[in-house]
N, C-alpha and C positions, 0 to 999 in steps of 0.2 A: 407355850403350845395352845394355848386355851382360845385365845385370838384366831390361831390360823384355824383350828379343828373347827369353832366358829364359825369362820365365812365356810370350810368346804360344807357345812349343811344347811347355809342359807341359801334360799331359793327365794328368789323375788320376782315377779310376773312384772313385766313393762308397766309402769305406774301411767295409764292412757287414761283418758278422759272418755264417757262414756260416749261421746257422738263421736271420736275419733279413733277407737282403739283399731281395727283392724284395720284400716288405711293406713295407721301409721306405724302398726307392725312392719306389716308388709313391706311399706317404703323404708324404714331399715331393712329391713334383711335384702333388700335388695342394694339398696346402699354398699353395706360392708360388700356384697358378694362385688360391684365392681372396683371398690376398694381394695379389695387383697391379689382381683384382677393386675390391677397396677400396679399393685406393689409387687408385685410376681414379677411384671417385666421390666424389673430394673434391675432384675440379677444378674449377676454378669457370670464369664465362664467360671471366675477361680472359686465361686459361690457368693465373692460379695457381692452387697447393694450399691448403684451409682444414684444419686441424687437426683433431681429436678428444679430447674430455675419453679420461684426462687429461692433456692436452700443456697447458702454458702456451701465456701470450704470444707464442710464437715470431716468427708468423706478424708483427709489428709492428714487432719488433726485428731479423727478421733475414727479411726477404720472400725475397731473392736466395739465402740458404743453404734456407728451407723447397722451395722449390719445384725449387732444384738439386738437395739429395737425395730427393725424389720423382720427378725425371725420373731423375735418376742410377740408382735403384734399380729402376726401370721397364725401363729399356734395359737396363740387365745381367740385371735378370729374362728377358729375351727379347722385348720389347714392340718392335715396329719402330720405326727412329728415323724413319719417313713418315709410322708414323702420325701422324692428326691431333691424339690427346692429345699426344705428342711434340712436336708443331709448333707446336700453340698454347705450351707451355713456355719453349719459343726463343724464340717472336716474343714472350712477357712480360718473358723473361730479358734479351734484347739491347736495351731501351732504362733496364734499372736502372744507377744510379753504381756503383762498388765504393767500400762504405763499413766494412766490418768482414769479420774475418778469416774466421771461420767460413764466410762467405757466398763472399767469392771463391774460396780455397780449392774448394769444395764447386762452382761453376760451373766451376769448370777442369777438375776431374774430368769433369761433365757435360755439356759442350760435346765433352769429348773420347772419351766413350762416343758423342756422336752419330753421330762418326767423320766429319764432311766438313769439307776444309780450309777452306772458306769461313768459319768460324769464328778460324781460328788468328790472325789479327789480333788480335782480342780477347782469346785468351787470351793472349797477348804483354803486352799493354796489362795484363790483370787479372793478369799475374804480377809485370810492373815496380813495378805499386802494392806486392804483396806483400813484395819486398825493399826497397819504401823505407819503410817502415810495420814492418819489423822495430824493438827497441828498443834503443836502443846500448847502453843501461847494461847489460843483462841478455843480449843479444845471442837472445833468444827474444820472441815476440809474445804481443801481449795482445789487446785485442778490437778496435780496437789501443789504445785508452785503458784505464788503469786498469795495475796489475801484470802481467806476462806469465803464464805459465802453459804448462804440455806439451798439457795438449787444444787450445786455441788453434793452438801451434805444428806440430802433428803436419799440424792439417790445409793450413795454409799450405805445409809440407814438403813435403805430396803434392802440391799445388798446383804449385809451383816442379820440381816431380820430371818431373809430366805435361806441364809446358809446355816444359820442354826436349825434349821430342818434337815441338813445333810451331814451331821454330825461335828460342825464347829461351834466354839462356843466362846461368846463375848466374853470380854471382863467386865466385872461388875461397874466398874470404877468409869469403863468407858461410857455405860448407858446412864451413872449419874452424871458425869459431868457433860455429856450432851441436854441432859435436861439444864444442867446450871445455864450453859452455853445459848441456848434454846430462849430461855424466859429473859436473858441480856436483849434479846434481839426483836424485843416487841416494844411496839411503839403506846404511848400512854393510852389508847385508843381501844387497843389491844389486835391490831393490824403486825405483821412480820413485816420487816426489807428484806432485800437484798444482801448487802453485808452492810459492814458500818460506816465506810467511806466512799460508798457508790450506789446512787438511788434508795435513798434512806428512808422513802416514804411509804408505808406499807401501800403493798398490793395483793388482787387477788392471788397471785400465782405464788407470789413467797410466802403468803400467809397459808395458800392448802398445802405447800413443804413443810413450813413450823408445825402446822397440826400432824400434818404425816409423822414426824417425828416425835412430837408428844404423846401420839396415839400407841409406837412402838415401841416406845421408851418407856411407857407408863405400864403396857404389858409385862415389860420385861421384870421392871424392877422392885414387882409383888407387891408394893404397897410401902416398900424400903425408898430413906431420904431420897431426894426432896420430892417424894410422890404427891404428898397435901399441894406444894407450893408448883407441881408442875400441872396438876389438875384443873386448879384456880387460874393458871395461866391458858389451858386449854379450852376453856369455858371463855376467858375472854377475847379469846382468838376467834370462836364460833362465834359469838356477841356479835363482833367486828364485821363478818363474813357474813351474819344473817340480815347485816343490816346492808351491806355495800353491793350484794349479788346481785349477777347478772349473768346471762350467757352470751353475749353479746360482744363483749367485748372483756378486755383484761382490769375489771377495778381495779383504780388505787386512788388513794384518798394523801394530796397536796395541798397543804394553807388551806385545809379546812374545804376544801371544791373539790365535789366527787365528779372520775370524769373513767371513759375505757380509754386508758392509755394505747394496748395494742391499737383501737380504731384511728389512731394517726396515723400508722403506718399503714392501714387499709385492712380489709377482711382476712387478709391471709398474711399477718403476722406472727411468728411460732409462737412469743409466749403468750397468745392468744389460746391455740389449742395448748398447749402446756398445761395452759389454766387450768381448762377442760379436763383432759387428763387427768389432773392433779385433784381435781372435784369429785373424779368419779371417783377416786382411789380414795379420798378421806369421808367420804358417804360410807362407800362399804366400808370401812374401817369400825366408823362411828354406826353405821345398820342407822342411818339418815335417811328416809323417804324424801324430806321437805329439808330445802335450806330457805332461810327466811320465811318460813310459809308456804314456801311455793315447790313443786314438784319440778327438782332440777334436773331430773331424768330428760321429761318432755319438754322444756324449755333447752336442755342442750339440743336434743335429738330435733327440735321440730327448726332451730337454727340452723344444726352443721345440714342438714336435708336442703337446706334452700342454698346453701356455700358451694355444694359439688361442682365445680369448674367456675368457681367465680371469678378468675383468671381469665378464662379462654371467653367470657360471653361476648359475642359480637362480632368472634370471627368466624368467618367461612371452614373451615375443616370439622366437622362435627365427629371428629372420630378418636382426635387425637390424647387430651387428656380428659376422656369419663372415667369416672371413678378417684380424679384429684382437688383433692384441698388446699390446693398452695404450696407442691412439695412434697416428697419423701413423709419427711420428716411428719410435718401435720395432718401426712394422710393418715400414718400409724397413729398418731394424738388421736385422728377421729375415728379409728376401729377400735381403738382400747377402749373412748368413752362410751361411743355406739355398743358392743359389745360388751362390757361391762366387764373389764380384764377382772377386774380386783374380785366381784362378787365372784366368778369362777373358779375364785381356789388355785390348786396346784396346777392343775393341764388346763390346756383348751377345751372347751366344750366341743362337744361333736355337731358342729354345723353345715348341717345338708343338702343347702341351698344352692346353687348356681357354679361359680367355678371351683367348689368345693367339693360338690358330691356327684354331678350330674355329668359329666363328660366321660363318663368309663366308656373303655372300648375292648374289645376280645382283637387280641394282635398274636401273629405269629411270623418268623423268621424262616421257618420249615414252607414250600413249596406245599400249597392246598391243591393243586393241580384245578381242572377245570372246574366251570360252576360256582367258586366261592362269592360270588357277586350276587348271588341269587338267595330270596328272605328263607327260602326252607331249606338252607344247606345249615350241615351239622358242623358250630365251630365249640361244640362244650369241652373240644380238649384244648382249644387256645388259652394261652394267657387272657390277664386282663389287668386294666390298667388306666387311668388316666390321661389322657393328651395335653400338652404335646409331647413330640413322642423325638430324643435325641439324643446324640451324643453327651456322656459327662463333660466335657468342655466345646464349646467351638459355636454350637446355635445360638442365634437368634432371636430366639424364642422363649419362653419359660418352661422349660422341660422339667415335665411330670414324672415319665418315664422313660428309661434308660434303655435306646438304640446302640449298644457299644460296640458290636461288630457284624458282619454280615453286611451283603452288596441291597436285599431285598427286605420288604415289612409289608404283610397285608392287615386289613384293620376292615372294621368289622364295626358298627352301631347303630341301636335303635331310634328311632326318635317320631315324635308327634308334630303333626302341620295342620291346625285346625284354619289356619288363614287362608289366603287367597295364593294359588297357585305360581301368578305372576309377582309376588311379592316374593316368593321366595330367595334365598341368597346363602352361599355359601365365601365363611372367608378363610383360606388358606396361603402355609405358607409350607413350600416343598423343595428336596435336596436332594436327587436331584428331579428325575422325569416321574410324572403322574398319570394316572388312570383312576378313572372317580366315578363310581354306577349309582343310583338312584331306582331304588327296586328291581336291580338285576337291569335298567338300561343304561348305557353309555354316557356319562353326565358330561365331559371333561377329559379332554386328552391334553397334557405336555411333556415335550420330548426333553424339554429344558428344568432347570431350576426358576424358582423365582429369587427376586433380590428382597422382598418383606412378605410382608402379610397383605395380601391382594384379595379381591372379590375375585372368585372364580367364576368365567361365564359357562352357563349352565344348558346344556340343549335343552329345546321345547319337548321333545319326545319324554325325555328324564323327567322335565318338572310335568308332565301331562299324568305321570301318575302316581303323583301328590298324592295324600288323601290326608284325614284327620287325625286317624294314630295307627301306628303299627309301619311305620317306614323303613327301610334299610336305607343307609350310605356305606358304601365298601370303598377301599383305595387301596391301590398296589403303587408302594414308591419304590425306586429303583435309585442306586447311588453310585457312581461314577469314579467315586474316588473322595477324598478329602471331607470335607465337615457332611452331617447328614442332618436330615432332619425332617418331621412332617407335623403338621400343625391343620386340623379344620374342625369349625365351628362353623353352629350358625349364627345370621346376623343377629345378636342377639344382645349386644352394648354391653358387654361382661355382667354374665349370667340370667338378666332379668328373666330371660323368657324358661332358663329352667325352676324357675319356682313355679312356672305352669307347666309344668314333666315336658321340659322341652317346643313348647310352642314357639313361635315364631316373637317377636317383640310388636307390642302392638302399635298397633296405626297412631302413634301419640308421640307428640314432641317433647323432648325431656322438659319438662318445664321448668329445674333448676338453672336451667342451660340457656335455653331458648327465651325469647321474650314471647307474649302471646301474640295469637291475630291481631290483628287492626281492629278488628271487629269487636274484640272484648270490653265494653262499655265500662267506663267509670260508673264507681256508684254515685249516682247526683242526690239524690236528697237526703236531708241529714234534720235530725234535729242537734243543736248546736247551744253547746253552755260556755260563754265567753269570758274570761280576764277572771281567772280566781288567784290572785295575790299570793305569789310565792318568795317572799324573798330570801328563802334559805336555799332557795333552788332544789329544795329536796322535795316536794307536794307530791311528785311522780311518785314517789319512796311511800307517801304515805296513804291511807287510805282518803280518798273525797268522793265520790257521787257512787254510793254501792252500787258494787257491781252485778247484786242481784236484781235490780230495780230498772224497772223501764220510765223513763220519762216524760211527760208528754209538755205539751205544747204550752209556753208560756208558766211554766212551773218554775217556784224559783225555788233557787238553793243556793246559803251562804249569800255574798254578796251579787249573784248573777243571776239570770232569769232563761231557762231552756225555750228554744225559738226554732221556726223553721227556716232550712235553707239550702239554697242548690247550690251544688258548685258548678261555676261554668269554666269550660276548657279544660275540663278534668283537674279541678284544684280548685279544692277548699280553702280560704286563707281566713284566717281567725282576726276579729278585729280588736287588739290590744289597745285596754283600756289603762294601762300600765305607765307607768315613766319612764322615762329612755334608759337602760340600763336593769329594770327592776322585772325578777321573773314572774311570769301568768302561766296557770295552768287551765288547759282547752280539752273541751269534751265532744267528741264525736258519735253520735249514737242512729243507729237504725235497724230495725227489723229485716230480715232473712227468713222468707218463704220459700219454700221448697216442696214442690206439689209430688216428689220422690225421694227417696236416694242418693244420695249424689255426692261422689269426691268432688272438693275443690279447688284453686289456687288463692288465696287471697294475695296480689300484687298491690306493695306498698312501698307507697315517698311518701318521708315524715320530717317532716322539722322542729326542732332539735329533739330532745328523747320522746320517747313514746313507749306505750302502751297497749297490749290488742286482747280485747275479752270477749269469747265466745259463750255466750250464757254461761256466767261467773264464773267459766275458769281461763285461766291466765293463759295462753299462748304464747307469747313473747315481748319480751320487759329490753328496752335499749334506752340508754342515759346519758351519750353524750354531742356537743356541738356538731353540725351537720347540715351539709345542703341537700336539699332534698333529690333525690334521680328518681326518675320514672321507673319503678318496676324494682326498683334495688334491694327490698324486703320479700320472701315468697314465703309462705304459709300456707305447708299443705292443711288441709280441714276434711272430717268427713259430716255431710249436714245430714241427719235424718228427716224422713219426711215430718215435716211441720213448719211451726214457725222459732224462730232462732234470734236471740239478743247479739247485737253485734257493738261494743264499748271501745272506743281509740282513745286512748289521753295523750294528749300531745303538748309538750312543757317550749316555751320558750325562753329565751334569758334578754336578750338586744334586738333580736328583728319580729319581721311578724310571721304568727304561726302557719306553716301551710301543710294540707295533706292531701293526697292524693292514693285513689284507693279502686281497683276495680277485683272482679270478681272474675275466674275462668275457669274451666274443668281441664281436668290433668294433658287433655289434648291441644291444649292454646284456643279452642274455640271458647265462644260466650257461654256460660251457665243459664242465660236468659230464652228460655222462655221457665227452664225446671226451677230456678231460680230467682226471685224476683225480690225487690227492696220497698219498702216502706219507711217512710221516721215514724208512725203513729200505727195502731193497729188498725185504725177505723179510715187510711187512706188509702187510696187505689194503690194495687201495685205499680210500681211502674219499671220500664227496662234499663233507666240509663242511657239509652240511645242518643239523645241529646246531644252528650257531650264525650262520647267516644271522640277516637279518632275522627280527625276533619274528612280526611279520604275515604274512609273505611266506607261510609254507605252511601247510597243512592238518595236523592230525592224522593223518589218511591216511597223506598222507607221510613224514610222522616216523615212524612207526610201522611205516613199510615200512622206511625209507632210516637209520635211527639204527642205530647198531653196538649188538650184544647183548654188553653189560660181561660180563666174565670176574670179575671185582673183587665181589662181592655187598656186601661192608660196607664201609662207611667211616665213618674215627673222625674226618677233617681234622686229623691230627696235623701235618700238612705242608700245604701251601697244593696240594703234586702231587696231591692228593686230589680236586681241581675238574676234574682231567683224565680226569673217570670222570662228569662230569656235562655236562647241555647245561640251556642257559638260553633263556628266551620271556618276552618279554612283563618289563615291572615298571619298574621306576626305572633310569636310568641307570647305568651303575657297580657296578651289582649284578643277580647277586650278588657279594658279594666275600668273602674269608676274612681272619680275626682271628685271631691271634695267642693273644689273652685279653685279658679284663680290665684297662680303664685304669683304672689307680686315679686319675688327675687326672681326669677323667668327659669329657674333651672329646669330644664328640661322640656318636651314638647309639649306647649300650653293651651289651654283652650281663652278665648277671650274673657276680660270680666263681666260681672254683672251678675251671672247663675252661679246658683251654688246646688249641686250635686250632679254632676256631668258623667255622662258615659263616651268613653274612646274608644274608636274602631280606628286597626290600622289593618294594611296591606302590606304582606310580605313581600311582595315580587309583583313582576309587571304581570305575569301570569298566575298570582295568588294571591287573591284577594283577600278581605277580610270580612265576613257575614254572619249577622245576627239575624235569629230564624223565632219567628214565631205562632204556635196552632191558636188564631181564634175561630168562634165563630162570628162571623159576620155580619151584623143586622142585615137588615133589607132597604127597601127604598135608595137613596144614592150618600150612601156612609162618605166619609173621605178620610186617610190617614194624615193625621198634622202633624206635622213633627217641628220644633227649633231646633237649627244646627248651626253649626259652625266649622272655620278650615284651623289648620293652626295660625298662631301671633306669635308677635314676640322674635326672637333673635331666630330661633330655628327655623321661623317662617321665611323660607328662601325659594324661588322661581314657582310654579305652577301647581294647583292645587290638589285636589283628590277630586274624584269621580263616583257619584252618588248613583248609583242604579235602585229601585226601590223595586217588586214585583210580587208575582203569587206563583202557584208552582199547582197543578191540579194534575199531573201524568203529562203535562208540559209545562213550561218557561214560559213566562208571561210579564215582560217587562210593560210596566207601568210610565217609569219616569227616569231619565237619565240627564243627568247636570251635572256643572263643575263648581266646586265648591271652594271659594277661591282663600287663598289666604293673607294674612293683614299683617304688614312688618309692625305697626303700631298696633297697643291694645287699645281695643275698645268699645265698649258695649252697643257700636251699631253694627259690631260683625256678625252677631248674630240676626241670624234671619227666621223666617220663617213661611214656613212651605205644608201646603195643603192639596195631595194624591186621591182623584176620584177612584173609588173602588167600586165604581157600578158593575162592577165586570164580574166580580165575585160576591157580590150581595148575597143574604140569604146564605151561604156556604158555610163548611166550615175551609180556612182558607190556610195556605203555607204560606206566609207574608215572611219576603225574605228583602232585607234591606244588607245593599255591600258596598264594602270601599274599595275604590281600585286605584291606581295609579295611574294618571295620561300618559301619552304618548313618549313625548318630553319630557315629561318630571322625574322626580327619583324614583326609585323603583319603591321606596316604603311614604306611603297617602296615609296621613288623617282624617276623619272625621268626626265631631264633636255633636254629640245629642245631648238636649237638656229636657226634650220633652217627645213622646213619642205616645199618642192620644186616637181612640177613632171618635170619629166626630159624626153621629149618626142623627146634624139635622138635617 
């Protein structure tokens, strides 16, 4: 008892970091509220839960564990256990057998979150099954047929745990030899498997089962054998775990190479959130703030926030699964951990937020006669109730409240519109004809049913009188016969807008969801700490360049020296000083100015683990092999006005490192102008603009917002030579810089002779490739020089590329246009060289845009080859 009495009077405040705490409240509690949205509409008539691609079979094999932990995670979300999704649960759950573990287990929890004794009979009964369905041989459970196994057994443990709260009681014998059982099944390491003849390597998810179970088995068995020897085993389980965590993915540690096994099979693999789950539950267990040091609270919570439909990003229906993490199954994983099932104790906590507390309605069946449409009509003798509002079997819907006879229902609610008039939107679903007023006018007539959940069109008259707060929406449905039902909300993407008492959802794109604008610039300047020698592949794991400390320029540390540098084309790529095969670990660092306030998104592509520090605390730790995607990482932040440390470490093992990093506010637009980046204190801010998207801005812009280079000539003797350039438009990957000349020809070459070369290519006959840069221009008659080159070598096949060179002042200002031809032989008189009078722009500061096109004839992808690009101001 002493365990459970324990969590029910620990209280723990969201362990938030100080520049984020209320932003990232918030964005939980809005989270779970569209989380338990979903999980609500998957109920069916008979009360149970159906699944979602991609869950398997579950629902066939195991009905009694699906729809336990769907009610399970519902009621610890805060859903009442009165309600009627709640009720119908029960009444499906209390006439199934107990036939497999998973399943009882998982009812005894949720019978026991329901919280009334009138259940405990049964879970007596579903606990006695539990210990006689244990396996002798192995003294742990299997499904119960087939090999045993720790996921199996954890959940039966909890099972047998919760029921001795309701008057059954273990045998002793059973909670030693689960310990004996328990301490078998750790690895020398002190990591858990799976069982003993299938995935033998510990991982995170089997190892927070083993601790689960030595947590509850140590309770039980008062300090009685083998308590010494299960303790010392529990200690080394934590060991293991504080050394391999992540939230990120599923550890497990093979031949010595720690990797997130679930991140093979992508973001939303189950025993990924499992993990999760299974983290939060032996935290509270163990009253753990920190595993490994680090606050796993905010490291789960600021992940699963960036996961919400990471399935659906990129398609066109923005409606259909908010509020899912990959499934049923893993959405209940990410309310129990979001929520904090286990710190909760017995019941659910009473959570008040969105489609939990805020859709009451005053409804009656009784004929109000005229007027009930109107805000000053008296309904204080009506019911009241939550929507939607149906039949015990037959809707569509997820019915709150119970329509069960009667042809009529009138409905009755307040609500606040502080937005814009024209934005408003009602979404309903009705069974059959409706009538819908809006401050006592006419919003919506249908003489029919509908077949789902539709936008309702709304007269101009109705939404004209809108106002801020104090609204009525009233409905009279009407039912015809057969299934009934009435369902309206506003548009409000499951709940968000009732945690502002009902506003409207604001003018912002889910940014979990959505990618940003165009618009939202890459952060380009970095100071940069290149190749620190990792060959255990673990350097991410351990401490290097504190994270309290700001770097400057040229500072060395260990074997490497901190440097500045741009990324161009949105991608930073680290130059590995390393041997082919051996791991380097990469430091990305820059300042975060903020002249207010401001939520943000940090959008992040990293190759391969990485690391993200917001003045020295941890935000999010990932550790395995990876190609990097545009935007694949989101990170909400909240930035206080000042200035801000922003830390990436990024580990490589075989390729080179690359990162990619922009900065946007919760609405997909730029943070820039409130926001601005620096590598150094004492450097200009600057926007990024540069090297946002190719399309995204104008000339204009660039031409305003691009930094005036201090640097006039570059020879690319160094690849630091690109950090004097911005790039638009062209082929992916380019431009890039070369070295020199391969003499094996692999790939599209430049001639020999030079060594440190810059490539521009051309995507398409209508996209070019252009490097753009602000100087100021001497006077008198400057000229730009440049060496170039077409391609050689084998790839060099029919007509060249097309050099256009120009300035750009609030017009287009072509200078020079020529063909640039290319050489099937290498050889050092293919380079040429070419001198552009700039009288035109003298004295100026100037947009000098130099591009590659493709002719007429040629392929559609052109090279060109610079070795030297100079102004020549005699």
């Amino acid at each position: 008892m002493a365990l459970r009495a324990s969590l029910l009077c620990l209280i723990l405040p969201l362990l938030l970091g100080r520049s984020s705490a209320q932003t990232l409240e918030e964005e939980i509690n809005l989270a779970i509220d569209r989380g338990v949205d979903r999980l609500m509409r998957l109920q069916q008539a008979d009360g149970s839960f159906a699944l979602a691609y991609p869950d398997a079979n579950h629902p066939k094999k195991h009905p009694m564990g699906t729809t336990s932990l769907m009610l399970y995670a519902l009621v610890k979300s805060g859903l009442d256990p009165n309600d009627l999704i709640c009720r119908k649960a029960v009444h499906y759950l209390q006439y199934l057998p107990f036939e497999r573990v998973y399943c009882v287990g998982l009812y005894i929890m949720a019978m026991d979150a329901v919280g009334t004794s009138e259940h405990d009979e049964r879970i007596r009964q579903a606990a006695r099954w539990l210990e006689e369905n244990i396996n002798p041989k192995f003294d742990l459970w299997g499904y119960p047929e087939g090999t045993p196994d720790f996921s199996n057994t954890q959940y039966a443990v909890l099972g047998l745990w919760v029921a001795e709260q309701h008057g059954y009681e273990v045998k002793l014998k059973t909670w030693q030899d689960l310990a004996e059982a328990t301490m078998k099944g750790q690895r020398p390491g002190g990591g858990i498997y799976y069982r003993y003849n299938l995935m033998t390597y510990p991982s995170g998810g089997m190892t927070t089962a083993g601790i689960t179970v030595l947590e509850l088995v140590l309770d039980r068995l008062k300090g009685r054998p083998p308590s010494p020897e299960a303790r010392a085993s529990l200690e080394r389980a934590w060991n293991w775990l504080d050394y391999v965590f992540t939230t990120t993915g599923n550890p497990h540690q093979e031949n010595g190479v720690l990797r997130d096994k679930s991140n093979e099979y992508g973001h939303a693999h189950y025993a990924h959130y499992y993990y999760l789950y299974g983290l939060e539950r032996i935290a509270a267990l163990a009253k753990r703030k920190e595993v490994g040091g680090r606050d796993w609270y905010r490291e789960g919570a600021i992940y699963l926030l960036g996961q919400e439909d990471n399935l659906e990003r990129g398609k066109k229906d923005g409606q259909s699964y908010t509020g899912d993490w990959g499934g049923a199954l893993n959405t209940a994983f990410t309310l129990l951990f979001l929520r904090r099932a286990t710190f909760s104790g017995l019941s659910g906590m009473k959570h008040q937020s969105g489609v939990l507390g805020a859709r009451e309605w005053r409804y009656t069946q009784d004929s109000p006669g005229k007027g009930f449409e109107h805000p000053d009509f008296d309904d204080s003798a009506w019911k009241s109730g939550p929507g939607p509002f149906g039949p015990y079997r037959g809707a569509k819907i997820p019915v709150r409240t119970e329509w069960a006879q009667g042809d009529d229902l009138w409905v009755r609610r307040h609500f606040d519109w502080p937005g814009k008039p024209e934005d408003f939107k009602v979404l309903g679903f009705h069974d059959d004809s409706l009538e819908l007023w809006i401050n006592g006018v006419l919003a919506a007539e249908s003489a029919t049913w509908s077949t789902g959940v539709t936008e309702i069109s709304i007269t101009p008259e109705s939404r004209a009188t809108l106002k801020p707060q104090g609204n009525l929406m009233a409905a009279h449905v009407h039912d015809n016969g057969g299934a009934r039902g009435l369902s309206l909300a506003l548009h409000d993407l499951g709940g968000r807008s009732a945690r502002q008492h009902e506003s409207p959802v604001e003018a912002r794109r889910r940014w979990w969801r959505e990618p940003p604008e165009e618009q939202v610039p890459f952060i380009s300047r970095w100071l940069v700490l290149d190749g620190l020698s990792d060959p255990d592949y673990d350097l991410l794991l351990k401490e290097s360049w504190p994270t309290d400390r700001a770097p400057g320029a040229n500072q060395s540390f260990k074997t490497a020296r901190w440097k500045e540098r741009r990324a161009l084309g949105g991608q930073l790529e680290f130059a590995r000083d390393g041997k082919a095969g051996q791991s380097e670990l990469f430091h990305a660092f820059t300042w975060l100015e903020a002249s207010e306030s401001i939520n943000v998104v940090l959008y992040l592509g990293a190759q391969e683990g990485f690391r993200v520090y917001l003045d020295d605390e941890l935000l999010l730790s990932h550790h395995a092999p990876q190609t990097p995607k545009l935007d694949e990482w989101r990170i909400p932040m909240r930035l206080i006005q000042g200035r801000h440390r922003l830390l990436i470490k990024v580990e490589s093992k075989e390729r080179g490192a690359v990162l990619m990093a922009r900065l946007g506010q919760r609405d997909g637009t730029p943070a820039f102008p409130i926001v601005k980046t620096m590598p150094e204190t004492e450097t200009r801010p600057t926007s990024g603009i540069p090297i946002a998207d190719a399309e995204a801005f104008s000339l204009d812009e660039l031409s305003r917002d691009l930094v005036i280079e201090r640097k006039e000539d570059l020879r690319f003797d160094k690849s630091s030579d690109l950090d004097y350039l911005s790039a638009r438009g062209g082929r992916p990957g380019w431009p890039r810089w070369i070295a020199s000349h391969d003499r094996r020809g692999e790939g599209e070459q430049p001639p020999p002779g030079q060594r440190g070369i810059l490539g521009i290519a051309s995507r398409s006959k209508t996209s070019p490739g252009r490097i753009l840069r602000r100087l100021a221009i001497p006077g008198g008659t400057p000229k730009l020089a440049l060496k170039l080159a077409g391609l050689t070598g084998a790839e060099a096949d029919g007509p060249g590329a097309i050099l256009r060179v120009g300035y750009y002042d609030g017009a287009m200002h072509w200078l020079h246009e020529g063909e640039v031809p290319v050489t099937v032989e290498s050889s050092t008189k293919s380079w040429q060289d070419l001198k552009i009078p700039l009288d035109a722009c003298a004295g100026t500061n100037a947009l000098l845009i130099l591009e590659c096109a493709a002719t007429r004839d040629g392929p559609d992808s052109a090279v060109v080859f610079l070795d030297r690009m100079e102004i020549d101001s005699r």
